[in-house]
SEFI-629817 format. One line per 10 residues: for each residue z, y, x of N, C-alpha, C. Coordinates in steps of 0.001 Angstrom, whole numbers. Example, Ala and Ser with C-alpha at 12.3 -4.5 7.8 and 13.67 -1.06 7.14 Angstrom:
2
7800/-5690/13190/7800/-4500/12300/7800/-3300/13200; 7080/-2250/12850/7140/-1060/13670/7870/30/12900
//
This chain:
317
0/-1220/823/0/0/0/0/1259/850; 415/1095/1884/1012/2611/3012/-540/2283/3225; -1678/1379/3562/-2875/1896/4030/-3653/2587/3390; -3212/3012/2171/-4257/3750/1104/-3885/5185/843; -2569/5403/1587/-2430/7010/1469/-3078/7775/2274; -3215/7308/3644/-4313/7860/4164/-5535/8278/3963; -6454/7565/3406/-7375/7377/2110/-7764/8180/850; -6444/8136/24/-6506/8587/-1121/-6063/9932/-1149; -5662/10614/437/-4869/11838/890/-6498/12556/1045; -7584/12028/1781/-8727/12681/2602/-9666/12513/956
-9547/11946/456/-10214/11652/-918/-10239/12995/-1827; -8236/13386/-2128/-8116/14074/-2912/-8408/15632/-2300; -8008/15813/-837/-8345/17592/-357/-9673/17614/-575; -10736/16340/-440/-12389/16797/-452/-12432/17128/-1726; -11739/16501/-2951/-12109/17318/-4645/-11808/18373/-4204; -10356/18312/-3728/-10021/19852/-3642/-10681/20789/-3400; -11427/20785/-2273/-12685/21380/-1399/-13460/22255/-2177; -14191/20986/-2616/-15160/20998/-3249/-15058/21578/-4572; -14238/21496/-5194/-13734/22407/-6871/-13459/23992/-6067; -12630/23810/-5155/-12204/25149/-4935/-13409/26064/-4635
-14321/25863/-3516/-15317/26029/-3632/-16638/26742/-4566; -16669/25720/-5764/-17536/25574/-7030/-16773/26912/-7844; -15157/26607/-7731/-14441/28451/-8589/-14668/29184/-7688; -14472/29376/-6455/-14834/30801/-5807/-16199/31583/-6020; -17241/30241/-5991/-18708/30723/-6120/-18773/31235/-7476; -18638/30933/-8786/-18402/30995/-9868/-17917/32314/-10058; -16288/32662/-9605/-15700/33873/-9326/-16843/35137/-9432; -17280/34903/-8225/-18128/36024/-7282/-19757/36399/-8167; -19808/35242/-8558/-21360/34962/-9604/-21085/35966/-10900; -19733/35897/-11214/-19484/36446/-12540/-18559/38365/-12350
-18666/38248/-11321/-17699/39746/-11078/-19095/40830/-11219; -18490/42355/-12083/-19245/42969/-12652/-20151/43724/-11679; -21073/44545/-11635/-22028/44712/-11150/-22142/45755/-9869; -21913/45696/-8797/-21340/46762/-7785/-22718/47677/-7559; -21953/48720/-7502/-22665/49797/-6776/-23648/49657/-5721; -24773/49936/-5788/-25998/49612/-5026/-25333/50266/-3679; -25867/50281/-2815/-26175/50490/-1478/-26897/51611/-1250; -28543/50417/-1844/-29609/51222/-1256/-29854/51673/267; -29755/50551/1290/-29815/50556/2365/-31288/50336/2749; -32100/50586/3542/-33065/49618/4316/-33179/49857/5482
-34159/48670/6340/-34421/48115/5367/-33790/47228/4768; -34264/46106/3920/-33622/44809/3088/-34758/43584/3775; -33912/42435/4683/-34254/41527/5314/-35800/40875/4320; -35534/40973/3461/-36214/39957/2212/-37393/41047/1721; -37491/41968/2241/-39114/42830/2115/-39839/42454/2451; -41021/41972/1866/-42355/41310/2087/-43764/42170/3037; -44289/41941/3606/-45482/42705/3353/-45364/43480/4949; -44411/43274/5762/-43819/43685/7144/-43301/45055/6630; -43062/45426/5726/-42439/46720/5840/-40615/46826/6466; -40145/45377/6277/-39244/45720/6801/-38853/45645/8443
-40173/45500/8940/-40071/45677/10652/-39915/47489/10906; -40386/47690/9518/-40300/49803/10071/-39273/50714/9453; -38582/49526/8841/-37735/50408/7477/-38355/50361/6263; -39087/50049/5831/-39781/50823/4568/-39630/49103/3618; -39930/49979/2215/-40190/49060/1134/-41414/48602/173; -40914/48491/-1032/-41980/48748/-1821/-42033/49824/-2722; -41119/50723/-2419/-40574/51896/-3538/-42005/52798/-2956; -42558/52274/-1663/-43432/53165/-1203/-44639/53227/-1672; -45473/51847/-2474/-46370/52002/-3585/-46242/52639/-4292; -47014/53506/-4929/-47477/54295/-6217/-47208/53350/-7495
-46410/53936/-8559/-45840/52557/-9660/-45356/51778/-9460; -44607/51379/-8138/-44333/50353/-8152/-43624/49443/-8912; -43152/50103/-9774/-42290/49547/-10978/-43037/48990/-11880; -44541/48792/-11839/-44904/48113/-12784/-45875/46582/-11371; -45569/46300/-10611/-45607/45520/-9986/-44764/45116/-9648; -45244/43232/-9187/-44302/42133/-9502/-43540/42471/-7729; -42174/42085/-7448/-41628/42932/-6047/-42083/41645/-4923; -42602/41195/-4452/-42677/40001/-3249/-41854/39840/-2696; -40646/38996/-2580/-39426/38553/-1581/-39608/37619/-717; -39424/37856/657/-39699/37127/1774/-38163/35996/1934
-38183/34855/1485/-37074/34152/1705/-36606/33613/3169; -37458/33994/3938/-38253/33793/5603/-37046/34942/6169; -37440/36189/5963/-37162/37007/6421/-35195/37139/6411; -35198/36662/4906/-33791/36664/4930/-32589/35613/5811; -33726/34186/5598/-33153/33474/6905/-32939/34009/7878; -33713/34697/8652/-34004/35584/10010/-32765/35979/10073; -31895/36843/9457/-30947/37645/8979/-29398/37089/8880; -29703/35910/8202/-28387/35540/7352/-28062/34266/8658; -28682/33680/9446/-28169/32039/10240/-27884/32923/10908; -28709/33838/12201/-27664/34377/13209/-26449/35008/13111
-26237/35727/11839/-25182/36286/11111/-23841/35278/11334; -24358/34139/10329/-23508/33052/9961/-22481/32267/11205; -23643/31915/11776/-23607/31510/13494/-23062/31972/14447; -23580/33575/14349/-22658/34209/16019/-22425/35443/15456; -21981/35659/14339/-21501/36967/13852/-22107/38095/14491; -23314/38035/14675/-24070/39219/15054/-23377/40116/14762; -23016/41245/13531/-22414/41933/13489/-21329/42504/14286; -20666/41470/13828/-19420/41699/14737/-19135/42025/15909; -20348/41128/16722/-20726/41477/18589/-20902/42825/18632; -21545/43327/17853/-22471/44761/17588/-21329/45954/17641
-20447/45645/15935/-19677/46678/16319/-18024/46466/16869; -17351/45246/16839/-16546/44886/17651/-16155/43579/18621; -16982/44294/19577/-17067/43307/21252/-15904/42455/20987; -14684/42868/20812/-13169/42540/21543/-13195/41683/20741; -12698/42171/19562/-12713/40876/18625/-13575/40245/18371; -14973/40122/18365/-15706/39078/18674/-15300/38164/19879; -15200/38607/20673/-14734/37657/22429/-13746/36442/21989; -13344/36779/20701/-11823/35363/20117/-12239/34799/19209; -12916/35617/17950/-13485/35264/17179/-14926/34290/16822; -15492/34384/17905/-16898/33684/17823/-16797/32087/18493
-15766/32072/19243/-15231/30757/19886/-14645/30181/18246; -14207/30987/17998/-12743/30006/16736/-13692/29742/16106; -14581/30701/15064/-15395/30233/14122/-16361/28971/14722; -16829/29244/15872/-18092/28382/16379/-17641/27196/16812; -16435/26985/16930/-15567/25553/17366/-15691/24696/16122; -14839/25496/15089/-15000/25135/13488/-16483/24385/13053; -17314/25207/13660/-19057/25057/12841/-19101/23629/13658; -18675/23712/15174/-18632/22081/15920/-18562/21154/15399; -16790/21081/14586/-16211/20098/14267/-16748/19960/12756; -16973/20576/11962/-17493/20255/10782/-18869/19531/10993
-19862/20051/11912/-21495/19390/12460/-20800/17799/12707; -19605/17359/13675/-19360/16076/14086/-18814/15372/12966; -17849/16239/11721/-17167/15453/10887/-18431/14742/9847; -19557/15671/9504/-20634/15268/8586/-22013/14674/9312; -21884/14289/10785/-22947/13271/11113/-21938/12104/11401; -20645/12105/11219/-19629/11022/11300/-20244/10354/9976; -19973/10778/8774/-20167/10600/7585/-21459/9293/7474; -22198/10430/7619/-24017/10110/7714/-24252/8920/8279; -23545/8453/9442/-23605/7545/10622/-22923/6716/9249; -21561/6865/9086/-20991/5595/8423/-21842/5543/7263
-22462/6095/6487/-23225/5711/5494/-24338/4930/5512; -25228/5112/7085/-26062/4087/7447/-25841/2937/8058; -24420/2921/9077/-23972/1257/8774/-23489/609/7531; -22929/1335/6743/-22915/818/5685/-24192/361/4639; -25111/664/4888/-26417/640/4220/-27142/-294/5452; -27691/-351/6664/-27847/-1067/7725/-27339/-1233/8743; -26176/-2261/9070/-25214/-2183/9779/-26186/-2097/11060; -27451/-2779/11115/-27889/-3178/12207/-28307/-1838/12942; -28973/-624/11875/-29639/356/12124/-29117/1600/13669; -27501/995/13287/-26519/1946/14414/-25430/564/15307
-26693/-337/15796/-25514/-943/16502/-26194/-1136/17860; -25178/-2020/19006/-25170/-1529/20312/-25392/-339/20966; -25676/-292/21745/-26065/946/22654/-26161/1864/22058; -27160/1780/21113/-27644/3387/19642/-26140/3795/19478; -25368/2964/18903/-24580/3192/17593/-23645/3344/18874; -23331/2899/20269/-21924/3516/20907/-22549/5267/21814; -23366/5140/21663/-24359/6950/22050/-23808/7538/20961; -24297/7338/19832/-24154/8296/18758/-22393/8539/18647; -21901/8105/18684/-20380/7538/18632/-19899/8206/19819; -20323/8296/20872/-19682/9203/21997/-20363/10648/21423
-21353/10892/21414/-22000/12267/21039/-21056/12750/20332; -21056/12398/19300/-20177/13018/17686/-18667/13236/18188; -18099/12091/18573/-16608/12532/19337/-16799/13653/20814; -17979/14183/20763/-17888/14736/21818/-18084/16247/21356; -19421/16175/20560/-18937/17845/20027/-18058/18229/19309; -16783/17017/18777/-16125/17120/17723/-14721/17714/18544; -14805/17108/19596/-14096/17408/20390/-14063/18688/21338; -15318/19024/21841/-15253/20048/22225/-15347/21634/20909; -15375/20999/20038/-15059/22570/19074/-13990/22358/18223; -13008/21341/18920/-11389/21522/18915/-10893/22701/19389
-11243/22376/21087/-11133/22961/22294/-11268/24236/21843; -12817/25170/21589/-13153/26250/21878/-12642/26847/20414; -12331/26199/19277/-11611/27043/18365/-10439/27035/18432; -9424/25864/19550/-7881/26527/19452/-7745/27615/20956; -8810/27774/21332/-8783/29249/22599/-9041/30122/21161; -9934/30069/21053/-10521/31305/19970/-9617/32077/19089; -8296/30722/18471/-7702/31173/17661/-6014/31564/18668; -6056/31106/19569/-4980/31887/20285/-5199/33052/20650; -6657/33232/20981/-7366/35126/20871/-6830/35849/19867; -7226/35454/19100/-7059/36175/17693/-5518/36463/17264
-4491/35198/17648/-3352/35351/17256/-2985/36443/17894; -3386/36267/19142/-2689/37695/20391/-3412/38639/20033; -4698/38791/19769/-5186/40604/19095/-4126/40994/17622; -3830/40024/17211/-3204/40162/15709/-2057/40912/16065; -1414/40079/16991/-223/40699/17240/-69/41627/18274; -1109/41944/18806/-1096/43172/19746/-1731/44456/19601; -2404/44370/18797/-3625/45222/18555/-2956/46075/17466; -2786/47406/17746/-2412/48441/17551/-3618/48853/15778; -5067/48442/16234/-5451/48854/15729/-6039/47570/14257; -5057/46565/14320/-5256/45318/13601/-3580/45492/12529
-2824/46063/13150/-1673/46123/12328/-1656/46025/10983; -2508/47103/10180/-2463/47561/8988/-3489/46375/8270; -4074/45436/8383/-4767/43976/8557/-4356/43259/8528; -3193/43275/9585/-2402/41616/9136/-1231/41005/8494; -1484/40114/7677/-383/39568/6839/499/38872/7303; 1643/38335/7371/2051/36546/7422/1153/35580/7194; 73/35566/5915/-397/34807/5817/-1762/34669/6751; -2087/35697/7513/-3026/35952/8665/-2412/34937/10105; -1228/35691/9542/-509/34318/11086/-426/33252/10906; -298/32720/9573/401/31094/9200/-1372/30627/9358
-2342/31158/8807/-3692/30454/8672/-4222/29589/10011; -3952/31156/11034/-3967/30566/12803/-3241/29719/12917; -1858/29622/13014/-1188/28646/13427/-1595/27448/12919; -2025/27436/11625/-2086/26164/10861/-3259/25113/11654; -4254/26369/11946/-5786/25829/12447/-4986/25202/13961; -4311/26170/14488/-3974/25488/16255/-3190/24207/16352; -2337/24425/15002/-1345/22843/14820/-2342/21902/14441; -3496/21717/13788/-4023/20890/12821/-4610/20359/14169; -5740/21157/14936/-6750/20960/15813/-6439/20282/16986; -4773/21226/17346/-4487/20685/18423/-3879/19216/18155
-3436/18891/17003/-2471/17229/16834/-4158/16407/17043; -5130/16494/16807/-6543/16077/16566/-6684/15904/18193; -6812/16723/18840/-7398/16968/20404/-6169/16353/20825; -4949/16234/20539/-3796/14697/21698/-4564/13978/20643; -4288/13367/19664/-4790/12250/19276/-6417/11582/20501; -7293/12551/20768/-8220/11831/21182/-7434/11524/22725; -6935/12607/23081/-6673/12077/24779/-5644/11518/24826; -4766/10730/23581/-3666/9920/23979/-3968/8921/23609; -4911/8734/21977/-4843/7024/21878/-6145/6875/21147; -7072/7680/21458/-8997/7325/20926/-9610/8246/21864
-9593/7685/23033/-10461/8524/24067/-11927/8265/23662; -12073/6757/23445/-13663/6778/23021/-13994/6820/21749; -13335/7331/20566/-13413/7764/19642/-13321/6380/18702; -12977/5033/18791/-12863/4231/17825/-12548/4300/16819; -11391/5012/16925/-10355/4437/15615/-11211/5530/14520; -11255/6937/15095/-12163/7829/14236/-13051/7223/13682; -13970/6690/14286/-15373/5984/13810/-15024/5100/13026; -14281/4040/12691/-13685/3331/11831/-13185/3941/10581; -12395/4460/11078/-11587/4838/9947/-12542/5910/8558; -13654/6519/9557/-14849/7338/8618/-15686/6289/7929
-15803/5300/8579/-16952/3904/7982/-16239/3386/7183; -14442/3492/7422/-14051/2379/5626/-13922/3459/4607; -13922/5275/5339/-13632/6168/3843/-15282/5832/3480; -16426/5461/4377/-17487/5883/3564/-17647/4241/2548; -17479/3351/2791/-17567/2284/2379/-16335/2327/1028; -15445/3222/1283/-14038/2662/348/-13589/1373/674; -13507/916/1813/-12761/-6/2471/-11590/222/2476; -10517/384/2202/-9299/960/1874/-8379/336/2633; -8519/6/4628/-7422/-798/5179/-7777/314/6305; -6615/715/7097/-6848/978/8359/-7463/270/9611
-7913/914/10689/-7681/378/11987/-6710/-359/12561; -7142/-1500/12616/-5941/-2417/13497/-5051/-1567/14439; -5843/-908/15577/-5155/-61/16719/-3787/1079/15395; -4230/1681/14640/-3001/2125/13515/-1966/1821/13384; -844/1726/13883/-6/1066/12685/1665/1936/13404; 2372/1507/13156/4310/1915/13986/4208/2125/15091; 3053/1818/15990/3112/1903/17440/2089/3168/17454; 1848/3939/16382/887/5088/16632/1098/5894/15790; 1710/6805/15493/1358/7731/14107/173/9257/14217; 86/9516/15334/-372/10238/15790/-2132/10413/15130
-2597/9218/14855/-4033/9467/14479/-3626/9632/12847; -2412/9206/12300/-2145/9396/10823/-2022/11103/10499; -983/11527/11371/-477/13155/11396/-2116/13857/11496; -2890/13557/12151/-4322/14156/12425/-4782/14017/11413; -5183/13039/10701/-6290/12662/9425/-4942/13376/7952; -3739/13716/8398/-3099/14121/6907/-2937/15759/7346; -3090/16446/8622/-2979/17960/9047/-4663/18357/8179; -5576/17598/9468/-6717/18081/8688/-7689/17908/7621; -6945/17220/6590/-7098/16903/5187/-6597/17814/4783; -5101/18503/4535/-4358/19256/3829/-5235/20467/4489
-6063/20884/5935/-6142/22320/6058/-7783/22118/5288; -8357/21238/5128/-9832/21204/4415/-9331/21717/2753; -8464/21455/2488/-8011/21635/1101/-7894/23275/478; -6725/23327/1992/-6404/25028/2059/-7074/26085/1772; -8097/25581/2619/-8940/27109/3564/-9888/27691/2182; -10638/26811/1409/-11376/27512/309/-10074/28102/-1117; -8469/28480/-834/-7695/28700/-1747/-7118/29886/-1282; -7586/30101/139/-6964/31239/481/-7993/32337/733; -7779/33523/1181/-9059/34514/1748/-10036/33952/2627; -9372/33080/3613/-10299/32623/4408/-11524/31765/3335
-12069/31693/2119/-12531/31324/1030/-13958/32431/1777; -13975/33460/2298/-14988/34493/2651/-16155/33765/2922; -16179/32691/3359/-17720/32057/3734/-18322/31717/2484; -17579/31890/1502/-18562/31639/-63/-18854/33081/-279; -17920/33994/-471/-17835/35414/-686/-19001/36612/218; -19728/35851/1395/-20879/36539/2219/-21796/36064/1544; -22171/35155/1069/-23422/35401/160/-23837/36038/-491; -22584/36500/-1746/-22645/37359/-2427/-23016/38717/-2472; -21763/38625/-1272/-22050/40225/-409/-23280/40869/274; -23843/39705/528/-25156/40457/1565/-26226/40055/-140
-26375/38967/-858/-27408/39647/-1642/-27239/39940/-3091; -26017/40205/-3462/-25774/41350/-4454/-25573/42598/-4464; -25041/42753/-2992/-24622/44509/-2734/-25771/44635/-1767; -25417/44482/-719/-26573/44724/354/-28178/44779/577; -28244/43507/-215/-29715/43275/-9/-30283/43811/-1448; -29637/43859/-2911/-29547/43547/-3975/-30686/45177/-4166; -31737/45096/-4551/-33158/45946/-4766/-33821/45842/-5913; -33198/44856/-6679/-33767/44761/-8007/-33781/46229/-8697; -35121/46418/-9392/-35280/47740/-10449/-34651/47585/-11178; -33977/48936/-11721/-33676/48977/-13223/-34480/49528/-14190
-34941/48545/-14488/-36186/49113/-15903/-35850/49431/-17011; -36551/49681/-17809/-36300/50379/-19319/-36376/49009/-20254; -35336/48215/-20501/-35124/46908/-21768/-34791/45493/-20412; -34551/46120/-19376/-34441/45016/-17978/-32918/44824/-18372; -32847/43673/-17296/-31450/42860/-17844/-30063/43556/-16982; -30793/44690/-15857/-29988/45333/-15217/-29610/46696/-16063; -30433/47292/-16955/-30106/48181/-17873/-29333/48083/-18606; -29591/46987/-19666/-28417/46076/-20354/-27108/46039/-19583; -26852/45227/-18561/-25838/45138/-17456/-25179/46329/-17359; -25749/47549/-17539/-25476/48790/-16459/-24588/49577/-18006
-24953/49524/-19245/-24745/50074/-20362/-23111/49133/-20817; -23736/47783/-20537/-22188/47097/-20916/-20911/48049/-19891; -21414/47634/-18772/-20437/48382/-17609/-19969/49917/-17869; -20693/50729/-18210/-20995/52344/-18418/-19503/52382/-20086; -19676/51279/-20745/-19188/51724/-21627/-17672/50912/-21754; -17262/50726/-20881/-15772/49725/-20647/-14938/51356/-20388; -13506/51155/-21003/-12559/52182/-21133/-11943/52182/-19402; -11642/53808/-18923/-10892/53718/-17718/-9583/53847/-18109; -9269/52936/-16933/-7609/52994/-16967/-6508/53919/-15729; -8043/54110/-15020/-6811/54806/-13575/-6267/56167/-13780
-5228/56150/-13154/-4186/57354/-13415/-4752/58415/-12314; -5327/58165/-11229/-5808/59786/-10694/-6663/60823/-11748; -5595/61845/-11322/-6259/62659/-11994/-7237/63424/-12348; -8270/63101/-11237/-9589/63766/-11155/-10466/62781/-11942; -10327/61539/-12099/-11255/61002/-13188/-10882/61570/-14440; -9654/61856/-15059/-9426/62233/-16198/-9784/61108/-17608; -9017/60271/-17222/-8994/58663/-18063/-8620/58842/-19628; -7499/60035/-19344/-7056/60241/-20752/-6703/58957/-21467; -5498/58219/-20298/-5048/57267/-21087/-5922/55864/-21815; -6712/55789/-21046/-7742/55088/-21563/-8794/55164/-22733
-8700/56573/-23244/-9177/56859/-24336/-10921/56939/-24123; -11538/57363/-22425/-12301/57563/-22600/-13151/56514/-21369; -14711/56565/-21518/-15223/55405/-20517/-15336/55971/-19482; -16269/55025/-18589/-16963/55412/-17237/-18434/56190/-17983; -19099/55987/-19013/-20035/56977/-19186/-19349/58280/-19178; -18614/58327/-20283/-17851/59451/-20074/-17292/60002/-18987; -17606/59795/-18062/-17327/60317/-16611/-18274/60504/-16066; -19486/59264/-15836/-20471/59936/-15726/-21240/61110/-16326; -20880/61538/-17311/-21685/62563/-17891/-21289/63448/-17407; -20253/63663/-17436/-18877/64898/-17081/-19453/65697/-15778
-19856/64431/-14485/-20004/64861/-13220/-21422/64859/-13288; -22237/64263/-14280/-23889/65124/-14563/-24174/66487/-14609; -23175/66748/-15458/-23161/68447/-16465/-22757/68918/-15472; -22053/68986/-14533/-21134/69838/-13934/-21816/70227/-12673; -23165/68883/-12283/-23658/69646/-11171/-25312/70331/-11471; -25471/69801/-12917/-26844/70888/-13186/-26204/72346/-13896; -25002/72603/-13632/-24507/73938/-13801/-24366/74806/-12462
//
């Protein structure tokens, strides 16, 4: 019976995951309609205009032509983003220097945890397909980048802990729960990284133990048992932090999608009977509630049109 908690522990954080996930996206899909930007250019401009800045606002009518979106272009944009936080290098070096290790260690170990998977799904489907030589290559590979973006995300995240707590200009940023997230990642990663260099240097018991979750084989590794707990504490740290991470802020890797193409990239017209007009009239006519006094809420009595109008009139006077 003790061999199935292990099991039924990595079973239940992946619903977890995965639901948590499915509500955040959901969340973000359904939150009301933000304020344009109006930046360019916008990655997803067709036609090379966005190698110069420019759009399609630059046709004559263009509002009665269909807009061309380059889904090409936005790749271009969004993997190096994702990957090496371009941004971030751009406008903060420092914290990038901690940050791009932690995240990019992470992107490691998730690449090794889901060709772990993949692998056990094809011995399970052809045992023969991944055996000898193939199947102990692939098996060192996978424990090897899995392992090395242990490594470079618990440096990354000891960066970060020490800018957190040193950085004068991070103060007003960080929570407790900013510290507990790090720690959690350095405890989880690091019990993972002794586990390999104390008792799965060549990654067995891992590889096993992924081939009976993919099979639902529901027994441990022989090497497992009173004389080891150490690979148990690993598979129940980083189960519970797979669970975590989409419940807390760190949830943001669903939340950049949104961001770059609802606000950022987001160029859709608003036409006359368009579904953004509609959108824009529901929004326009919801009651304000804030107490500064320069909106003049009046207690909720009056809307955001009613505000907009207010600051219409006031500047064609």
């Amino acid at each position: 019976m003790m061999a199935l908690i292990p099991y039924f522990l990595v079973y239940a954080c992946i619903l977890v995951f995965l639901v948590a996930v499915v509500l955040r996206a959901r969340m973000w899909a359904r939150i009301p309609m933000h304020v344009r930007w109006e930046l360019y250019p916008v990655p997803h401009e067709a036609g090379g205009r966005a190698q110069y800045g420019g759009s399609h606002l630059e046709e004559s009518e263009w509002w009665t032509k269909k807009q061309q979106v380059s889904k090409v272009g936005e790749l271009k944009v969004m993997v190096p983003e994702m990957v090496f936080l371009v941004a971030l290098r751009e406008h903060n070096r420092k914290l990038w220097n901690v940050s791009f290790p932690f995240h990019f260690g992470i992107y490691m170990v998730m690449t090794s945890v889901v060709l772990m998977l993949g692998a056990g799904v094809v011995r399970a489907i052809a045992p023969e397909a991944l055996g000898g030589g193939l199947g102990l290559t692939v098996q060192y590979l996978l424990v090897a980048i899995g392992v090395a973006g242990l490594a470079l995300s618990i440096v990354g995240a000891v960066g970060l802990l020490h800018r957190r707590l040193t950085a004068p200009e991070l103060a007003n940023f960080t929570a407790p729960a900013d510290i507990f997230n790090l720690l959690f990642f350095m405890v989880a990663f690091g019990v993972s990284l002794a586990t390999f260099a104390l008792v799965d240097r060549d990654g067995a018991l891992v590889t096993s133990f992924v081939d009976n979750l993919v099979a639902i084989n529901l027994q441990l590794p022989p090497a497992v048992g009173i004389a080891s707990y150490l690979p148990l504490v690993s598979v129940t740290l980083m189960s519970l932090l797979l669970a975590y991470i989409p419940l807390t802020h760190m949830s943001h890797f669903v939340g950049k999608y949104f961001a770059y193409h609802q606000i950022r990239w987001n160029d859709a017209p608003n036409l006359p009977g368009g579904a953004q007009e509609a959108e824009i009239k529901k929004l326009l006519s919801q009651p304000i509630t804030w107490a500064a006094a320069h909106i003049r809420a009046e207690g909720g009595k009056r809307t955001w049109a009613d505000v907009a109008t207010d600051i219409a009139t006031k500047e064609t006077k």
